[in-house]
N, C-alpha and C positions, 0 to 999 in steps of 0.2 A: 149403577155400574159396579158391576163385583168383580173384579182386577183377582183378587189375592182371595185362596179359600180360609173358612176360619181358624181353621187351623196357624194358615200361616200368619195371621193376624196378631196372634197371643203376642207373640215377638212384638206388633207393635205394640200395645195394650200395655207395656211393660213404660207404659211413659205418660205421664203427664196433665194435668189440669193448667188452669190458668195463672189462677194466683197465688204465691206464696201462703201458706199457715203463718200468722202473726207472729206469734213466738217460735219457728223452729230453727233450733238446735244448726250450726252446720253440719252439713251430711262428708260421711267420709265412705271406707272402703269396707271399714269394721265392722258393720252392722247392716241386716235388711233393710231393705227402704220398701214402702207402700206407696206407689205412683198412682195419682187419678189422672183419666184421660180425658180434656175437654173439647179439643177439637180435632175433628177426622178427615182429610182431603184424599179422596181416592183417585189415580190420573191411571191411565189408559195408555201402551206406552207408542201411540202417536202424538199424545200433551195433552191431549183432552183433562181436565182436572174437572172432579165436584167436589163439594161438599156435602160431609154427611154425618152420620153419630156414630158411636159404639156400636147401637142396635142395630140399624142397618148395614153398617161393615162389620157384622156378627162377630165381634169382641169383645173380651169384657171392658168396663169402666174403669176397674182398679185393678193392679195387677202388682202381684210383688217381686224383686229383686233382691235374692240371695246371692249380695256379693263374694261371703265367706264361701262357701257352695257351689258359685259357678253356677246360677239356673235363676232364668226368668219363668217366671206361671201364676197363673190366675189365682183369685184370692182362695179358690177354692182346692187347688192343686191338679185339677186334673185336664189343664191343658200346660205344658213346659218346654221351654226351649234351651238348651244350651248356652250360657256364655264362654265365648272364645276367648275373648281380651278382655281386660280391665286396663286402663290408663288415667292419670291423673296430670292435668298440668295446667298453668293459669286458674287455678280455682273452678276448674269445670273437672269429672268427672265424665271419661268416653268410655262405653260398654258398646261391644257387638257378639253378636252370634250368626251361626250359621244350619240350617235344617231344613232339611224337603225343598230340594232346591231356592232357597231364598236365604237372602241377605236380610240383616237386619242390623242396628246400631242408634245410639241416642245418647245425648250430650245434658248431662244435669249440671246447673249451677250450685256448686256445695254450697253456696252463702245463702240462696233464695231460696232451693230447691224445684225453679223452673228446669222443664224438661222438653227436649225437640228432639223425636223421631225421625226413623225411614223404614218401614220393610219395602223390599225389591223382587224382584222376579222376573222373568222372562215378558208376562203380560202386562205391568205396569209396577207402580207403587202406590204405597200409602204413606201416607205425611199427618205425624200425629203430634199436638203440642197436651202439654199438662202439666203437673206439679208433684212432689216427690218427698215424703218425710219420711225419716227413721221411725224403727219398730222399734 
């Protein structure tokens, strides 16, 4: 089930693995963070929901966020999406963006560096968790 092109994927990609890094740092606003992505739910937007990977929801794994900069993208730089907002409250950390029609947004815990995604669109979404360290 491919809901979202890859394109508008990166947006998700910008988030998350599962577990915390043992020793990291809390994350703030000041500095990049390097998000790995470990699980991928793509849904259909009648509810239909699956499960699936980076690979087959053609995204990458790791993805970085330049919060000074304002821009989510791939480790490699050549797929990026805009951030629109940055907010900070309760020790979490909400980023969204907006591009090619699609919404996107994701929620890091500064203390852990857990992370929970959304991209959105007309045809469904993606629901992506993973984990988030400073560069």
């Amino acid at each position: 089930m491919r809901t979202l092109p890859a394109a508008a994927l990166v947006a998700i990609s910008c988030l998350l693995p599962a577990a915390p890094p043992p020793s990291a740092a809390p994350l703030d606003s000041s500095t990049p963070l390097l998000c790995a992505l470990n699980s991928v739910l793509e849904c259909a937007r009648r509810g239909n929901c699956e499960r699936t990977n980076t690979d087959e929801a053609e995204i990458p794994a790791f993805v970085q966020i330049n919060l000074p900069k304002k821009i989510l993208s791939s480790v490699d730089g050549k797929r990026t999406s805009p951030i629109t907002s940055v907010n900070r409250a309760n020790g979490r950390l909400m980023i969204q963006g907006m591009q090619n029609e699609r919404v996107w947004g994701a929620v890091v815990d500064e203390e852990t560096g857990l992370m929970s995604a959304t991209v959105s669109e007309a045809e469904g979404a993606i629901v992506i968790t993973g984990a988030c360290l400073a560069q």
